[in-house]
C-alpha positions as CSV (number, residue, x, y, z in Angstrom):
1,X,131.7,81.5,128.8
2,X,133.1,78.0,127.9
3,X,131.4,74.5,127.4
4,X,131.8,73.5,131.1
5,X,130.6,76.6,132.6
6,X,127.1,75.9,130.2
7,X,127.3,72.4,131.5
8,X,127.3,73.4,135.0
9,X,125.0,76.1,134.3
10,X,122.3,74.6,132.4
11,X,122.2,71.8,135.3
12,X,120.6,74.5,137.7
13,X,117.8,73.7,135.6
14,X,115.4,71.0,134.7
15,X,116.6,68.9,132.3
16,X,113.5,68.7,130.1
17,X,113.4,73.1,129.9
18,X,113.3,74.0,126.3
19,X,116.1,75.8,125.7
20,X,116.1,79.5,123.5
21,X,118.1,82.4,122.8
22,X,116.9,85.9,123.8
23,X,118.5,88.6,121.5
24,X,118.6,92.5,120.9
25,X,117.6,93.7,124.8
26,X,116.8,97.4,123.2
27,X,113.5,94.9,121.2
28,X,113.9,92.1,123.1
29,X,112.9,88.5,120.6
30,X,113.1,85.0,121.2
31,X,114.6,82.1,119.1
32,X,114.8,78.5,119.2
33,X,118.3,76.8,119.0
34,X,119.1,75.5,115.4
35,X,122.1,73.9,116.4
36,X,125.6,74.7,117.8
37,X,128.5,74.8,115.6
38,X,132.3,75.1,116.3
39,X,134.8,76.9,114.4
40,X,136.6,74.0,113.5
41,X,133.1,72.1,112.3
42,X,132.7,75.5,110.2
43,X,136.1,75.5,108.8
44,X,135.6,71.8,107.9
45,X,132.3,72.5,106.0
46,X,133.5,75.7,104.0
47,X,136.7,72.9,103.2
48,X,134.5,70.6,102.2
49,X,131.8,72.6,100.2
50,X,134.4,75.2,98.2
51,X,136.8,72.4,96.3
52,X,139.1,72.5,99.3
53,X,139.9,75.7,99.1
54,X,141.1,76.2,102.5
55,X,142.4,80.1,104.1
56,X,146.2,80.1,105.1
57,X,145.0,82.0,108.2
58,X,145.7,79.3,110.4
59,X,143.9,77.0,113.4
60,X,141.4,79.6,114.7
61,X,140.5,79.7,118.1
62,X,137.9,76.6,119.3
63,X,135.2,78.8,119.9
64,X,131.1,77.0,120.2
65,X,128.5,79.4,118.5
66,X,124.4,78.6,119.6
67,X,123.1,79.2,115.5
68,X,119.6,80.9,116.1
69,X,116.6,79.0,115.0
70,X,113.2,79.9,114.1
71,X,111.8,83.5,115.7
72,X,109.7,82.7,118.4
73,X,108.2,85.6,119.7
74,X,108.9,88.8,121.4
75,X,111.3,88.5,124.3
76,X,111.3,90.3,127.4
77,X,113.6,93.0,128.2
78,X,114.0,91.9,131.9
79,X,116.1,88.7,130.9
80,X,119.8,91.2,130.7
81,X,118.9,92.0,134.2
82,X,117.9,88.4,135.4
83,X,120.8,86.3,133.5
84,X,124.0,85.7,135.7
C-alpha cells in the first residue's frame, strides 16, 4: 500500500476515529500507533546516533513503517476478513 492509497483510504472514515494496528490474526491483539517512521528518517537516526557510521549499502527503498505502540487489548480475528 503506499501513502496515497492510506490517504484515500483513511478518508472513508471519520476523521476523529482513533487509529490502531491489529496484529497476529492466529491471537488476534490490538496496538496503538507510536508513530510512523520512514527508512530514510531511520537511516538518518542510526547516522546520527552511531558516530556516522553510515552502511555502503546504498539509498534503500522509501518505504513508511506504522511503529506499534502500547498493547491494547485482544483483537478480533474477524478484522483479516473485514479489511479491504
Amino acid at each position: 500500500m503506499t501513502v496515497e492509497e492510506l490517504i484515500e483510504r483513511l478518508g472513508e472514515y471519520d476523521g476523529d476515529a482513533k487509529v490502531r494496528l491489529m496484529a497476529q490474526p492466529n491471537y488476534p491483539f490490538e496496538y496503538g500507533i507510536r508513530g510512523l517512521a520512514s527508512t530514510s528518517e531511520i537511516s538518518g537516526y542510526h547516522y546520527e546516533h552511531n558516530d556516522g557510521d553510515a552502511s555502503d549499502e546504498g539509498t534503500p527503498e522509501e518505504i513508511i513503517y506504522l511503529v506499534e505502540g502500547e498493547q491494547i487489548g485482544y483483537g478480533q480475528k474477524d478484522a483479516w476478513d473485514a479489511a479491504s
